[in-house]
N, C-alpha and C positions, 0 to 999 in steps of 0.2 A: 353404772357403766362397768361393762367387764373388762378385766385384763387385755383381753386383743383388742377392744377398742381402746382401751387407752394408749397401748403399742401403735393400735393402726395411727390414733389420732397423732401420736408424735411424730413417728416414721412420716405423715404427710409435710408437716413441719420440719424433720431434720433431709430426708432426700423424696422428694416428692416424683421418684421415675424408681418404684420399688414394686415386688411382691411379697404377696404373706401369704404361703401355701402351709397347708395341712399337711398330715404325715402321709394321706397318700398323692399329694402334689396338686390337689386341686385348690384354685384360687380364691384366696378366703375375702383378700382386700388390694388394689391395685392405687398405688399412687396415680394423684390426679392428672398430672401429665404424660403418665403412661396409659390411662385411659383416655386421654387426649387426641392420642395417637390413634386409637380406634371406637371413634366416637356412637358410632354404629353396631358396635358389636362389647354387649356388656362383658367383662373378663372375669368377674366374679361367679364362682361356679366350674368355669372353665381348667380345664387339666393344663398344667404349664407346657406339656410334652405337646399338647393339642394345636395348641398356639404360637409356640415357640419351637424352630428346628436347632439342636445343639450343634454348635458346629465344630466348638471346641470345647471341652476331651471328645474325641469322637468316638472314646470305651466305652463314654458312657450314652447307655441306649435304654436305659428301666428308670421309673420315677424313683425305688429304692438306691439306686446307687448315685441319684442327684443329692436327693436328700442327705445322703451318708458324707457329703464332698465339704465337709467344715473348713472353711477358709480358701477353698477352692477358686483360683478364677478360671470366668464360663463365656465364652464366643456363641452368642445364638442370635437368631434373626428371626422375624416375625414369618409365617408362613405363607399370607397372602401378601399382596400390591400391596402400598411400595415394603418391599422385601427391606426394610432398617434393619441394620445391625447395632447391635448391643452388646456391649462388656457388662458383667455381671457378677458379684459375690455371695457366694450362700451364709449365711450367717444362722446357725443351728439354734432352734426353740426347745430346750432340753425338756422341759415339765409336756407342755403338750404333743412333741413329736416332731412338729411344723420346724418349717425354717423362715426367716426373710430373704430375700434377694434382691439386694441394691444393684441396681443398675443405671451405664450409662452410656452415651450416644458416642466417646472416643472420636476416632478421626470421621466416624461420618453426622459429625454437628452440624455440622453445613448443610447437607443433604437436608437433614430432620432439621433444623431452623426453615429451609425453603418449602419443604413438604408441606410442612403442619402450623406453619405459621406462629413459631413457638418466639413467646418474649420471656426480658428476664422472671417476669411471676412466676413461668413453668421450671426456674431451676432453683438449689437452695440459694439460702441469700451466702452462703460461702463459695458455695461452686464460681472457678473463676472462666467456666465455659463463654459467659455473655462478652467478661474486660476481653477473651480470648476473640469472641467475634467482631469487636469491634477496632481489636488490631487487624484484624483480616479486613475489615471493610475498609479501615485505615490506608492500610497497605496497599489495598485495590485501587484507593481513591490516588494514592501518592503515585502507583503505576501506571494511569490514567491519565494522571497529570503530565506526567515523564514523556508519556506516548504521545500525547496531544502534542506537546512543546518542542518532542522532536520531528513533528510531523509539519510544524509550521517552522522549526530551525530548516528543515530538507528543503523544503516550499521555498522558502530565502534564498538558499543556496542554487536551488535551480532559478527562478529568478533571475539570481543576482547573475548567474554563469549565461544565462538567456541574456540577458543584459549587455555583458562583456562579448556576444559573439551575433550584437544586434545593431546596424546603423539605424540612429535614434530618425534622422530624417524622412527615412523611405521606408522603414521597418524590414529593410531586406540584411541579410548578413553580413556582416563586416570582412573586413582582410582575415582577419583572425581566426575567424570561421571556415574560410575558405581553405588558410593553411593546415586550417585542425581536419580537415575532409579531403585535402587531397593526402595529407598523409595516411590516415586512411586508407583511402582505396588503393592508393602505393602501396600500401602494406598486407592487404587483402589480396591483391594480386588482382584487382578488380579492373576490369577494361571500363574507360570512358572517354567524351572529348570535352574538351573544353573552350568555350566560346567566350573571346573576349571583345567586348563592345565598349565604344567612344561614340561621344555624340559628338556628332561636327557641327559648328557654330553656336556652340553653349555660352561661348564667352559672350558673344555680341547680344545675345538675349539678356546678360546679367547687364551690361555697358549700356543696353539702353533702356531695360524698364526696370535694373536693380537687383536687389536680390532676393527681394519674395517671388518676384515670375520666375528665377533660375529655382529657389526651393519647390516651388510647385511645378516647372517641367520636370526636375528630378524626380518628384513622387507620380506623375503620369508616365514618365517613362518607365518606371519602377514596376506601374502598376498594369504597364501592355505586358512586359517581360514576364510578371506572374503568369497572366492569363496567357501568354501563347508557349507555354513551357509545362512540363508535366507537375504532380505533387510530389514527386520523390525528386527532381530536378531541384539544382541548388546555384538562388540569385543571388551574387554578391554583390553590393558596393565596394571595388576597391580603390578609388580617386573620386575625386570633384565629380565631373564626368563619367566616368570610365567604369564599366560593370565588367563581373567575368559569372560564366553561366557556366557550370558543370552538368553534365548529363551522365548519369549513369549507367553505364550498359547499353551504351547507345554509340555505338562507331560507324554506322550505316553513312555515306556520306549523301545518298540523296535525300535523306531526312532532315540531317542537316541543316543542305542548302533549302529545303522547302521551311523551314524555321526559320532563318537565316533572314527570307525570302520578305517573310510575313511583317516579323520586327523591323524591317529597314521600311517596309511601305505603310507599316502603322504609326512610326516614329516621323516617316516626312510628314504627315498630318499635321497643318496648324495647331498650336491649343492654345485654347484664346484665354487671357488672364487679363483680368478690368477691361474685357472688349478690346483687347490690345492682342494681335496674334504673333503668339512666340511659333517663330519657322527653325525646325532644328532639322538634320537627318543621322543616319545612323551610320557608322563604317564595322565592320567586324572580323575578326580572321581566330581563325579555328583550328586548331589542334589536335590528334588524336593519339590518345597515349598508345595505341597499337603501332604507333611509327617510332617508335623508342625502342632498341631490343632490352635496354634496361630504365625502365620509365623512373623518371627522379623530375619531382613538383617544379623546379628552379629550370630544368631544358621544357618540360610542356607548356608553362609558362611562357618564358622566352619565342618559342616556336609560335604561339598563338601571339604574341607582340610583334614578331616579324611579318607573320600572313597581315594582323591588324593594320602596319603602315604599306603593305603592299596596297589592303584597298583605298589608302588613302594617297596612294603614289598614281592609284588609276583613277582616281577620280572622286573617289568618296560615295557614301551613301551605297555600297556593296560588298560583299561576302568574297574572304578568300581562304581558301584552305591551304595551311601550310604545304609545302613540297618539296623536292630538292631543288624544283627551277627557282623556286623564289628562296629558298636557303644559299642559292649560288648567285643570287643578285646581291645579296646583300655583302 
C-alpha cells in the first residue's frame, strides 16, 4: 500500500467530505460523501478548479496559487445543479507537492442533508453537524407544536367569543352582540335601521301547551326572520319574545315596509307543535339612524320601542315607522 493510500484510507476515516489534489490540482482521491454528492460523475481525475467555483479569495484564479494557500480558509461551490456550497481548508503535502482539502457543508447542511439524502455515516463520528440537525428538527418539531396549540388556543377563543354573542336557543345573536354592532356602525359613520319585533300572544301559547311549544315558536320564528332578511343583516334575540333586526345600509323605507310586510304575514301562520297549532302574530316599529342628526345606540333603540308599541296601540300584527307624529303622541 503506498503512502497516499494509506493518507487517502485515513482522511476517509478522519473527515470523509475531503480532497487529495496533486501538485497540479488534479483529483487524486475524494472523500466518500463528497463523491456522494455527485454520484454520476467520477471526481478523481478531475481538476478542482473544473469542478469547483472559488468563491472566496476571489485573488485566487490559478491552481498554483490554491495550492500555495497553507492554512487558508476557501468558499467554493460546486459548478453544476444543485450549486452546494462548501467551506474548505488546504492542508499542504510538502514530499509530493499535493495538498488535502478538508471540507465542509457550514450553514448550507440543511440544503445538502435534503439534497442528497445524507445520514450521520456521511459525517465524521466527531463532527457535531448530525446533534446540530437534530436540534433543528427539535426546534421545528417544538415550533410546530407552539403553532398547532396556538391555532387551536385562537379556535377556543373565537368559539368561546362566538359563544358569548350567541342566544343558545335560536342560534340567532344575543343583546350583547347587538350592542357590540351597533356600536360599530355608530362609530363607522355607517347608515342603517333598525327593526324591532315582539310577537304578540307568546305568552298564551307558553300558558297553554308549556314551554317546549313556546321554545319551538321562538326557533320558527327565529328561523322566518333569517330567511326573509339578507346575509350581511343582523337577527338578534333581545327578550323572551322580542327580536331586533339591523340592516345595514339599508334606509330605503319602502323596502322596509315590504320586509316588514312579509315577517308579520309569515309569523301569523299557525305552527303546529304535537298537532296542537300555536297562533302567534308579529307587531314591529323601525327606526332609522338617518333620523338622528347625531345617531347614539340608546335614542335608535328607544325610537324603534316607541314606533314598536304604536303598532301595538293600532292594533298589532303591523309595522310602524318611527316619526315625529308618533314621537309627539307619546
Amino acid at each position: 500500500m503506498t503512502h497516499t493510500q494509506e493518507l487517502a484510507d485515513l482522511l476517509e476515516t478522519l473527515c470523509p467530505i475531503f480532497l487529495l489534489v496533486d501538485r497540479s490540482g488534479c483529483i487524486q482521491q475524494a472523500g466518500p460523501t463528497l463523491q456522494k454528492l455527485r454520484p454520476e460523475l467520477p471526481l478523481v481525475g478531475l481538476g478542482v478548479l473544473d469542478v469547483f467555483e472559488l468563491i472566496r479569495p476571489r485573488t485566487v484564479t490559478t491552481l498554483p496559487a490554491l495550492m500555495s494557500m497553507a492554512g487558508a480558509k476557501l468558499h467554493l461551490r460546486f459548478r453544476d445543479e444543485p450549486r452546494t456550497t462548501l467551506k474548505g481548508l488546504v492542508a499542504p503535502l510538502p514530499e509530493s507537492g499535493g495538498a488535502v482539502i478538508n471540507l465542509s457543508f457550514g450553514i448550507s447542511i440543511l440544503d445538502a442533508v435534503r439534497d442528497y439524502a445524507l445520514t450521520s455515516a456521511d459525517f465524521s463520528g466527531t463532527d457535531l453537524a448530525i446533534e446540530l440537525l437534530y436540534l433543528v428538527e427539535a426546534k421545528s418539531a417544538a415550533m410546530e407544536a407552539s403553532r398547532s396549540l396556538n391555532l387551536r388556543l385562537q379556535g377556543a377563543m373565537l368559539a368561546a367569543e362566538e359563544q358569548a354573542y350567541t342566544d343558545t336557543l335560536t342560534g340567532l345573536k344575543n343583546r350583547r352582540a347587538m350592542d357590540h354592532l351597533l356600536g360599530h356602525l355608530i362609530l363607522a359613520n355607517s347608515t342603517f335601521a333598525l327593526m324591532h319585533l315582539d310577537l304578540d300572544f307568546f305568552k298564551s301559547v307558553n300558558d297553554r301547551l308549556g314551554h317546549a311549544a313556546g321554545d319551538y315558536v321562538l326557533q320558527q320564528a327565529a328561523r322566518i326572520m333569517l330567511e326573509e332578511t339578507r346575509g350581511d343583516d343582523t337577527v338578534a334575540r333581545v327578550g323572551g319574545d322580542e327580536f331586533v333586526i339591523i340592516f345595514k345600509n339599508l334606509t330605503r323605507v319602502e323596502t322596509l315596509e315590504s320586509i316588514a310586510g312579509r315577517l308579520i304575514a309569515r309569523l301569523n301562520e299557525p305552527m303546529m307543535f304535537q298537532d296542537q297549532p300555536c297562533c302567534i302574530s308579529a307587531s314591529i316599529g323601525t327606526a332609522l339612524s338617518t333620523q338622528f342628526k347625531v345617531p347614539k345606540a340608546a335614542d335608535i333603540l328607544h325610537a324603534a320601542d316607541v314606533a314598536l308599541y304604536q303598532a301595538k296601540r293600532d292594533g298589532r300584527s303591523c309595522h310602524r315607522l318611527y316619526s315625529t307624529l308618533i314621537k309627539a303622541q307619546t
